[in-house]
N, C-alpha and C positions, 0 to 999 in steps of 0.2 A: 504494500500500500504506500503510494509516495506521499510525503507529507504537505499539509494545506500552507498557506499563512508563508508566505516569504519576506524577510528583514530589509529587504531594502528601502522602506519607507521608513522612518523614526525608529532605527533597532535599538539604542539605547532607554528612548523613553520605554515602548514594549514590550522590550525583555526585562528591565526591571519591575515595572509593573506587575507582570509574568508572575516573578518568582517572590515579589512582597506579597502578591495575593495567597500564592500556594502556600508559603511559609505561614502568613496569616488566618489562613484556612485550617492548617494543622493544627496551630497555635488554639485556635477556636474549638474544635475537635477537643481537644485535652478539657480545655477548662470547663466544656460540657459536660466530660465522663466523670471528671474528679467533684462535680455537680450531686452526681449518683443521683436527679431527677428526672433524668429521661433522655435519648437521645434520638437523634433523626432516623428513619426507618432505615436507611443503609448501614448505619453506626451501630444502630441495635442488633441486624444482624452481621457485622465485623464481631461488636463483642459477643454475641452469641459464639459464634465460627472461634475467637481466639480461649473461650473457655472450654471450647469442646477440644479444640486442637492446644490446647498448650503455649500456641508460637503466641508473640505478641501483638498486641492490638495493631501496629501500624507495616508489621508482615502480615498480618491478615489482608489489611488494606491495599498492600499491594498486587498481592494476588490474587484477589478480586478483580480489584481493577485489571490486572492482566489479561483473566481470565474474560471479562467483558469486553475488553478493548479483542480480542481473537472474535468475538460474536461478530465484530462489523467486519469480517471480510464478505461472508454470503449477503449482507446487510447492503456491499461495494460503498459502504461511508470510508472516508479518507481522514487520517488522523493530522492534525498539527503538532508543533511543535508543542507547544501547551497542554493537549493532551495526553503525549506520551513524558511530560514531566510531572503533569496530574499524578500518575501513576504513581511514580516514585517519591518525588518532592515532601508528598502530604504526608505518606506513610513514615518516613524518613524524621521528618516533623513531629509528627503527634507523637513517636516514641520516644524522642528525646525532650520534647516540654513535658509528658509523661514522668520523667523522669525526675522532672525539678519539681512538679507542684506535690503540695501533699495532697495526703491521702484526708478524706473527713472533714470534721472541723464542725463548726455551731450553724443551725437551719441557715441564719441569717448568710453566713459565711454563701456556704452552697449556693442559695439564689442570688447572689450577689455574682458568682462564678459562670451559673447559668446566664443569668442574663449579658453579663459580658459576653462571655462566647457565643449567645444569639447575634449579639449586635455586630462584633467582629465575626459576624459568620457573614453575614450581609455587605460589611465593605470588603470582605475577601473575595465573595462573589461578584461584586462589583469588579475588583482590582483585576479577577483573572481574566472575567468576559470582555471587559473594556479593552484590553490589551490586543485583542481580537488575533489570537494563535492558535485555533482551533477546540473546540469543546471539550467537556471532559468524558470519558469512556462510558461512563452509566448515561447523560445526556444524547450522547452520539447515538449510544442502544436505542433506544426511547424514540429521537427521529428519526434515525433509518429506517426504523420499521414502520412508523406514519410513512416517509417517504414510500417505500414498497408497497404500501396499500394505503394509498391516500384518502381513503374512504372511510379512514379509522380517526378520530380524534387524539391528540395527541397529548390531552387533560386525559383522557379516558385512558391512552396506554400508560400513560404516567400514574395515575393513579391505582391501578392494577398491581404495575410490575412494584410500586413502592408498598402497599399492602401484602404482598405476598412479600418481600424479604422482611415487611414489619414481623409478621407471622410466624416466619422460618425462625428470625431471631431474636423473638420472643420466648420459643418453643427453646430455646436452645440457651436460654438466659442471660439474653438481653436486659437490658435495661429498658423498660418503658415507664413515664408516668408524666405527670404535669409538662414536662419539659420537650415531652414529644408533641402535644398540644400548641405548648407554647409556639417551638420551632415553625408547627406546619401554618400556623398565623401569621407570623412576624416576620418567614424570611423571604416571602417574595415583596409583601410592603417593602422591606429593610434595602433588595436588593434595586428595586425599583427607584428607592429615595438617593441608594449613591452612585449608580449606573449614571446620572447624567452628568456629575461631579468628577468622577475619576476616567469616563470613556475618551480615550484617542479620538481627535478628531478625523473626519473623513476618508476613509484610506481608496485607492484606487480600486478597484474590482478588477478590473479587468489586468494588474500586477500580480494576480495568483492571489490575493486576500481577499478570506471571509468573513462576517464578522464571526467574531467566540461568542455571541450569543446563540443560542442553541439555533441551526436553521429548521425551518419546519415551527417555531413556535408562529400561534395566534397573534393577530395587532391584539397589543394591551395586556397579553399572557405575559404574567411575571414570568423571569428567564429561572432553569433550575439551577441546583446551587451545583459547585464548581467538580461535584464528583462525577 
């Protein structure tokens, strides 16, 4: 699969961008889990997958995403740069802020952790899409198969395929509670409020660039978050 998104427009501003958001993403990640309020339905099933398997939360993460980002070949979706750092960058991330925050602490603490990580869930989402270097591997899943069968909604595939890994890794002892709630309210507002703050201006199309908001989403459809 060759990849989307070529650097010859603004590589400096984009690729920082790029990798403040990924970083920032993972960042957001941790201070969710170390919340123990709930996590977004892919996280719930990560930590599900890493207490079943042993490996840690952001080796789970990666191969996952690995394993997703192999689904868009029959799918013929084409990965960017950003997508195949999605991969790595985040997982990379969340286990080592993993590693700094504590564990626990007082209710107040926790929702104070949670909401942080909501909020920086949202300008990470912003940070990665505006960079416009191709989607991230669970995003990509989601439209290429609207693409393929265009007659399908693309709220509707999303909210399938995110109920079914809620499920999987619930089952398998995830984390779910208030903060999964929270999350599914707050983070397309969230992304929606810094997408116009932090997006690249204008980039050529017809230079090999897409934008990194998911293609296939609806006018007005908050974009998904950067997994």
């Amino acid at each position: 699969m060759a990849l989307i998104g070529n650097l010859r427009q603004r590589p400096v501003r984009r690729l920082s961008q790029l990798y403040a958001g990924l970083v920032l993403y993972g960042v957001s990640m941790a201070l969710m889990i170390r919340s123990d309020l709930g996590l977004d339905p892919w996280d719930v099933f990560h930590q599900g997958l890493s207490k079943l398997t042993g490996l840690s939360f952001g080796t789970v993460t990666i191969g996952v995403g690995a394993l997703v980002l192999l689904l868009w070949i029959p799918l013929r979706q084409r990965p960017g740069l950003g997508t195949v750092s999605n991969v790595v960058v985040i997982g990379l991330v969340v286990d080592a802020a993993l590693a700094l925050l504590p564990t626990g602490g007082p209710l107040g603490v926790r929702i104070a952790l949670l909401v942080t990580g909501i909020v920086a869930n949202g300008a990470a989402t912003a940070l990665y899409l505006g960079a416009q270097l191709g989607p991230g591997p669970r995003d990509g899943l989601m439209t290429g198969y609207v693409a393929r069968r265009p007659g399908r909604s693309i709220r509707l595939v999303r909210t399938v395929i995110e109920v079914t890994v809620l499920a999987l890794g619930w089952l398998l002892g995830g984390t779910v509670g208030p903060g999964t709630i929270a999350y599914a309210l707050a983070i397309g507002p969230l992304a929606q409020f810094f997408i116009p703050l932090v997006a690249v201006p204008a980039l050529d199309a017809t230079a090999g660039d897409r934008p990194g908001a998911t293609a296939g989403d609806p006018p007005g459809a908050a974009p998904a978050p950067a997994g």
